[in-house]
C-alpha positions in Angstrom: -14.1 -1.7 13.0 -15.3 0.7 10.6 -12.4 1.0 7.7 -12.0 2.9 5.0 -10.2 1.9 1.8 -8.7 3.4 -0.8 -5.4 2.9 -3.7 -3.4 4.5 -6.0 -4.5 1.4 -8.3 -7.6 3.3 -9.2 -11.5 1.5 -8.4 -11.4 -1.0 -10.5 -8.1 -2.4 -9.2 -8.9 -6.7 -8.6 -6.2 -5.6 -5.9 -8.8 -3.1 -4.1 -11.8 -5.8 -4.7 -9.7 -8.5 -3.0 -9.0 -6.2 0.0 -12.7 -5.1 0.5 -14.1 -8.8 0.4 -11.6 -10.0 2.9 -12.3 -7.6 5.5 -15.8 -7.3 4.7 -16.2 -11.2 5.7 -14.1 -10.8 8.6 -17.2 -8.5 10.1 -15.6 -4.9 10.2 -17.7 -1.7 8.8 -16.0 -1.6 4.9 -16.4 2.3 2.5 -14.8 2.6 -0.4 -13.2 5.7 -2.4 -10.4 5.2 -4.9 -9.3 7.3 -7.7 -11.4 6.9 -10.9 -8.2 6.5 -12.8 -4.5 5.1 -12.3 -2.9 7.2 -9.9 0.3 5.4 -9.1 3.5 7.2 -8.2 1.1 10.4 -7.5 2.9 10.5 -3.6 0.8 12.3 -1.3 -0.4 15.4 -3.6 -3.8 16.8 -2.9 -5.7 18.9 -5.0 -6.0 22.3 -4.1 -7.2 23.6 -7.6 -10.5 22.1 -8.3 -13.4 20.6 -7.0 -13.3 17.0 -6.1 -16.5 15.0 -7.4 -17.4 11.3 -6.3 -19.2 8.9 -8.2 -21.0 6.1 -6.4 -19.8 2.6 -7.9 -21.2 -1.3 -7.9 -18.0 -3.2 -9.5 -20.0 -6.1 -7.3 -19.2 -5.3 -4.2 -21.2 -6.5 -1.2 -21.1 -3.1 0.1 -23.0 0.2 -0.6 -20.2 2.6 0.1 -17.8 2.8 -2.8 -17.5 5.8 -5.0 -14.5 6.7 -7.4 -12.6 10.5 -7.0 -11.7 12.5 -9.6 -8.6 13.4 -7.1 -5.4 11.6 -5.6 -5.1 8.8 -2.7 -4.8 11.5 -0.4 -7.9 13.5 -1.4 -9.8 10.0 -1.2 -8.6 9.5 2.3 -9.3 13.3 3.2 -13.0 13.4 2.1 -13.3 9.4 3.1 -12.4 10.2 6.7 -14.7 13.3 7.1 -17.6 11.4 5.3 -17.4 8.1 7.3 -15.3 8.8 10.3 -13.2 5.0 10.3 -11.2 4.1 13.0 -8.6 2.9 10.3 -7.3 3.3 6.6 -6.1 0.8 4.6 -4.2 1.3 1.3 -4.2 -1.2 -1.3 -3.6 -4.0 -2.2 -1.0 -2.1 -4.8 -0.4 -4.3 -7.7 3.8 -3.8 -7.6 6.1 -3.3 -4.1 6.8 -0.4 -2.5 10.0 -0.6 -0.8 13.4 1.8 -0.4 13.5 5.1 0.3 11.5 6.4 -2.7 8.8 4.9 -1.7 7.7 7.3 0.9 7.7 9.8 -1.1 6.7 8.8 -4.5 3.7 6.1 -3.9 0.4 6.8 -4.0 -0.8 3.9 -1.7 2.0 4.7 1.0 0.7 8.3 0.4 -2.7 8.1 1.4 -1.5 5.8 4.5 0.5 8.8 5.5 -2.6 11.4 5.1 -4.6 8.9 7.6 -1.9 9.3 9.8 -1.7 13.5 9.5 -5.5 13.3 10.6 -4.8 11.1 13.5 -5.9 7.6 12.1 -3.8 4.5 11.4 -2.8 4.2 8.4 -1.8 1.1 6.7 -0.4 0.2 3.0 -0.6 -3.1 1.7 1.6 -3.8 -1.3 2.5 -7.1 -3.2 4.8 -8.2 -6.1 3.3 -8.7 -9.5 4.9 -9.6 -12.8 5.9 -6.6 -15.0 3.4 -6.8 -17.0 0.6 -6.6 -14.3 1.9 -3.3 -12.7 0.3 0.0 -14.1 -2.7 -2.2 -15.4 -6.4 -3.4 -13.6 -6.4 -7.0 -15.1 -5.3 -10.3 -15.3 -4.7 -11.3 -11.8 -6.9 -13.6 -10.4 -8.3 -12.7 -6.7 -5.9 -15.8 -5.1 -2.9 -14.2 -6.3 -3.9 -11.5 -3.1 -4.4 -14.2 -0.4 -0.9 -13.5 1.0 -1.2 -9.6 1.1 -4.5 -10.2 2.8 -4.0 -12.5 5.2 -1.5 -10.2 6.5 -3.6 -7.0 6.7 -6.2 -8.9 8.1 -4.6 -10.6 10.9 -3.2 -6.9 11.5 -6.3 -5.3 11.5 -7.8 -8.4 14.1 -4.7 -7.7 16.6 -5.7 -3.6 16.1 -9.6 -4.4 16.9 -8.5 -6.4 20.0 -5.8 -4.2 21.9 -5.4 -1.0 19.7 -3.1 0.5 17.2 1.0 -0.1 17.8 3.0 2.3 20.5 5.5 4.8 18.5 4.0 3.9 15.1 2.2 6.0 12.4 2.4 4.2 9.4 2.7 0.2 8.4 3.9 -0.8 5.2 3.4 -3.7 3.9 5.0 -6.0 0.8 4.6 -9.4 0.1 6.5 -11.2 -2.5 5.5 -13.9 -5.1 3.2 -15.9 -3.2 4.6 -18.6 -4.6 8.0 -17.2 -4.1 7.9 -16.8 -0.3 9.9 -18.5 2.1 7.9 -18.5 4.8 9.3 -15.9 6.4 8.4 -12.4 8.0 10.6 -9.2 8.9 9.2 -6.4 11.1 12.2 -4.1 9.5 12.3 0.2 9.3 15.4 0.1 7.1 14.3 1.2 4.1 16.7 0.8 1.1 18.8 3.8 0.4 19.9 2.8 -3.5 17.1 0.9 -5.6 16.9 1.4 -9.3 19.3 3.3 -11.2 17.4 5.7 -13.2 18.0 7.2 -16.4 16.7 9.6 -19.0 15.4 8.5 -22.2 15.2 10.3 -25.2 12.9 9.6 -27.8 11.0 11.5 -30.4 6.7 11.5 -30.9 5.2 10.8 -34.5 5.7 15.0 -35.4 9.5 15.1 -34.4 9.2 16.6 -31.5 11.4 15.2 -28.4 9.7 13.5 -26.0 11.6 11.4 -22.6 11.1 8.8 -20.4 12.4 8.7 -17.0 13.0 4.7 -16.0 15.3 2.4 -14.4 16.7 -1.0 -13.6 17.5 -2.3 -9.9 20.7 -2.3 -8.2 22.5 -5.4 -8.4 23.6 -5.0 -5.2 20.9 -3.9 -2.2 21.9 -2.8 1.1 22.2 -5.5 2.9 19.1 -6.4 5.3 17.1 -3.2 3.8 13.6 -4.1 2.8 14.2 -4.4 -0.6 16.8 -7.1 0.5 14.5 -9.3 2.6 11.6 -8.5 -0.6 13.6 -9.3 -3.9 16.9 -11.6 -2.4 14.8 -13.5 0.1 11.3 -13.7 -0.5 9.8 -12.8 2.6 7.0 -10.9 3.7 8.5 -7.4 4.7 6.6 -5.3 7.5 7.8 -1.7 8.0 7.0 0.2 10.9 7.3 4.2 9.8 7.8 6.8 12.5 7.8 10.3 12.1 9.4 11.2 15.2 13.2 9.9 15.6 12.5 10.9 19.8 9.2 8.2 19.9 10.2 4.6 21.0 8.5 2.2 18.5 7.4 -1.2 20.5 7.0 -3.9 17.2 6.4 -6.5 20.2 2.7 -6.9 19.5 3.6 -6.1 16.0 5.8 -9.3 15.5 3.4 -11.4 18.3 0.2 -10.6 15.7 2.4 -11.8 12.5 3.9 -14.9 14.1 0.3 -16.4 13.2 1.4 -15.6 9.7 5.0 -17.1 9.7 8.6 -17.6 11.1 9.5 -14.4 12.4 12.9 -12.9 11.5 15.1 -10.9 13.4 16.4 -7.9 11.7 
């Protein structure tokens, strides 16, 4: 298959790298174009008010395709699927989760899945727990760390080759926990959690005086109970969520959960 990939991570992300080897070896077509920069929690904005510029990249890739934008996820996937013409996009791997509600709107990797979807493409994000100090940042994490992630996006992408994208479906999204905190198990799940951090507004001041805030949180204590975020954070499982646009479609997850049964115990949910 030819594939295109892209983050919110930025190029340089070890996440991104991980991603493109993987699939590379497994024999499908692999371009690259990723924001220049770290673009996380930039949703699915385009830019509308300047030119976009790419910049061909090496970072050691055994590909020739990969180029950095000066633009958002979306914008990557927008010129990425007019330039090479993929049969899929795949978003990621994000260093952090992307689970609840929130995430739909406010992630950059889900983001760009959802702009391969608008232009008729599956679209697929791939997102994986990190300690806090990893997320925001391009170092650090060695490439192992991104086995689990992988392994899932690439059995998905084998089962998509061989018999087509998923009835009903327009977006996956993917989160894998700790490696070393899974339990072995996955969940083919659309709840998404309604209640996730609790958000407040800081209040500071910079080095003139002058006030300056922060907008951050801390998780819920409690989760809704079999959300997402639940199966994610309370029992470390891989969490695969089918996202449908249309409430009317019927979503069949049969050949979802047959391809991810290679992976691990399936879970009802």
């Amino acid at each position: 298959m030819r594939l295109l990939l892209t983050n919110d991570d930025g190029i340089d992300s070890p996440g991104l790298r991980a991603l493109a080897m993987e699939l590379h070896e497994d024999g499908h077509e692999i371009h690259v174009i990723a924001p220049e920069v770290q673009r996380s929690s930039i949703g699915s904005a385009r830019t509308y008010d300047k030119p976009l510029r790419l910049i061909h990249r090496e970072l050691g890739y055994p590909i020739d395709g990969v180029y950095a934008i000066d633009g958002t996820p979306a914008d990557a996937v927008f010129i990425g699927v007019k330039m090479f013409q993929p049969d899929a996009v795949v978003s990621g791997v994000n260093l952090g989760e992307n689970v609840g509600l929130e995430s739909l709107f406010i992630s950059g990797t889900i983001g760009a899945a959802i702009q391969a979807s608008l232009m008729g493409l599956p679209g697929i994000a791939v997102s994986m727990v990190v300690p806090q100090d990893k997320k925001f940042t391009n170092s650090g994490i060695p490439v192992e760390y991104f086995k689990l992630a992988i392994s899932i996006a690439s059995t998905i992408m084998g089962m998509i080759e061989a018999k087509g994208w998923f009835s009903g479906i327009d977006v996956l999204s993917i989160n894998a926990p700790d490696p070393i905190k899974w339990n072995g198990e996955v969940v083919v799940t659309d709840a998404m959690s309604r209640r996730l951090f609790k958000e407040e507004l800081v209040k500071t001041v910079d080095p003139r005086g002058s006030p300056i805030f922060w907008r951050w949180g801390h998780e819920f204590d409690e989760l809704d109970p079999d959300s997402d975020a639940y199966w994610l954070y309370r029992r470390g499982s891989v969490v695969v969520s089918p996202i449908s646009f249309n409430k009317d479609r019927k979503i069949d997850t049969a050949g979802l959960r047959d391809a991810l049964s290679k992976i691990g115990k399936i879970i009802p949910s």
